[in-house]
C-alpha positions as CSV (number, residue, x, y, z in Angstrom):
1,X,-84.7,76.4,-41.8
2,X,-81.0,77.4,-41.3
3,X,-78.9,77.2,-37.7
4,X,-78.8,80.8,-36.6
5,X,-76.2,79.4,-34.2
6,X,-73.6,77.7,-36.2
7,X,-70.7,79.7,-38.1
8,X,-71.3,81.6,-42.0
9,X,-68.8,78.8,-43.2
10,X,-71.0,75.7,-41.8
11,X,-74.2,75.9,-42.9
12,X,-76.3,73.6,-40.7
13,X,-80.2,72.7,-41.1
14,X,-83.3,71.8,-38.4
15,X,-86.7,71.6,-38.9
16,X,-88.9,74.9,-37.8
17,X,-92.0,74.4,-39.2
18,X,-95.0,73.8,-36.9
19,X,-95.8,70.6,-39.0
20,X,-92.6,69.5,-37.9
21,X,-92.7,70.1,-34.0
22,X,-94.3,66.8,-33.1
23,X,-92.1,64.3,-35.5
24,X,-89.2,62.7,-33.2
25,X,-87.0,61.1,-36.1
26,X,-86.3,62.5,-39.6
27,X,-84.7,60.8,-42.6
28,X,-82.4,63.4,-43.6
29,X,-80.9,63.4,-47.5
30,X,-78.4,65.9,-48.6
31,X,-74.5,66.2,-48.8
32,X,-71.8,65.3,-46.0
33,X,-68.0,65.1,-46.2
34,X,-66.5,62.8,-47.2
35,X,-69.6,60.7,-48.7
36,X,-71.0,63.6,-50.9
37,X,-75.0,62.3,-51.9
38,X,-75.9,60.8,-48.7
39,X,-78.7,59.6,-46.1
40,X,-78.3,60.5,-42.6
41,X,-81.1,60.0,-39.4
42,X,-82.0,63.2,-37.5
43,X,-83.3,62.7,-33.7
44,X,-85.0,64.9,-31.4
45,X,-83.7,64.3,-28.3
46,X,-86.0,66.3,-26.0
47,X,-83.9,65.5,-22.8
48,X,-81.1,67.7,-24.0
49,X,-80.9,71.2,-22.0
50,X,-80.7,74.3,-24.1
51,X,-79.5,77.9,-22.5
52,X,-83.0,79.1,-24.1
53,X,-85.7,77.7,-21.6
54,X,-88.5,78.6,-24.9
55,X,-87.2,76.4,-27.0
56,X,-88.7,73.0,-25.2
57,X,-87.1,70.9,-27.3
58,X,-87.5,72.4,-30.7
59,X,-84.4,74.5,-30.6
60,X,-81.0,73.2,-32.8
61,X,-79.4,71.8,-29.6
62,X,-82.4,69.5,-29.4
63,X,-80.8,67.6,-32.5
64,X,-78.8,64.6,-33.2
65,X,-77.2,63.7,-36.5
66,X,-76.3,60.1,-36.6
67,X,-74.5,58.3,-39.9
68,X,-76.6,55.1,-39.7
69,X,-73.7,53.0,-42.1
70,X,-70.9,53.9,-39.1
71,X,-73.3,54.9,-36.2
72,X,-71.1,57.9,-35.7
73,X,-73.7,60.5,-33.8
74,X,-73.0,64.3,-33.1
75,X,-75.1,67.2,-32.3
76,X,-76.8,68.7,-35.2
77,X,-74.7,72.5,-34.0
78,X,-71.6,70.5,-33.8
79,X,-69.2,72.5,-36.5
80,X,-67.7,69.5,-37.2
81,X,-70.4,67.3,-38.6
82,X,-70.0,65.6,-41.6
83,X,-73.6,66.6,-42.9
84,X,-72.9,70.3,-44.6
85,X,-76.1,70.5,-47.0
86,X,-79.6,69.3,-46.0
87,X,-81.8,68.8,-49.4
88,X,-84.8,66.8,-48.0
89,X,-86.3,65.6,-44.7
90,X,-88.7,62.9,-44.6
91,X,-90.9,61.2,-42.3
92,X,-93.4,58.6,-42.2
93,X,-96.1,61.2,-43.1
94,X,-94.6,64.1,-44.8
95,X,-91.6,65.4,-47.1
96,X,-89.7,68.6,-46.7
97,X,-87.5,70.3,-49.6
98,X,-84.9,73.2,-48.7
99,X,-85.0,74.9,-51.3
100,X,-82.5,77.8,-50.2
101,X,-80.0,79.0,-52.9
102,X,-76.5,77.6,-51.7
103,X,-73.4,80.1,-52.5
């Protein structure tokens, strides 16, 4: 479930998982700078436009990252987001574990 798009040295996270395609909003834990342990809303936003026509809203540019203490939002393949490790996603109906080995 790692960004193919974004850099070695910023490891970004989106869901992938067919389970996943229909959920809209995601509570997202993991680690951000400069919070460290932290909660952070994902958001599908299907209306943006992606360069690949396939993805139809399920690719990482489909994705916003919003701090729900500041309301600070950026796109979730935005190098500079504060999010840099994604541990869990959860919705209403389901939980998600990443359970790649960070380096």
């Amino acid at each position: 479930m790692c960004f193919n798009t974004a850099p070695k040295s910023q490891p970004s996270f989106y869901p992938t998982d067919e389970f996943i395609q229909n959920e809209s909003v995601f509570l997202v834990m993991g680690n951000a700078v400069p919070e460290g342990s932290t909660v952070y809303v994902l958001l599908r936003d299907r209306n943006r436009k992606s360069s690949n026509s396939s993805s139809r809203g399920y690719g990482a540019i489909n994705f916003l990252v919003i701090n729900p203490c500041t309301g600070a939002v950026c796109s979730a393949v935005d190098p500079n987001c504060p999010l840099r490790e994604i541990e869990i996603l959860a919705t209403p109906y389901n939980l998600w574990a990443n359970i790649q080995v960070l380096m």
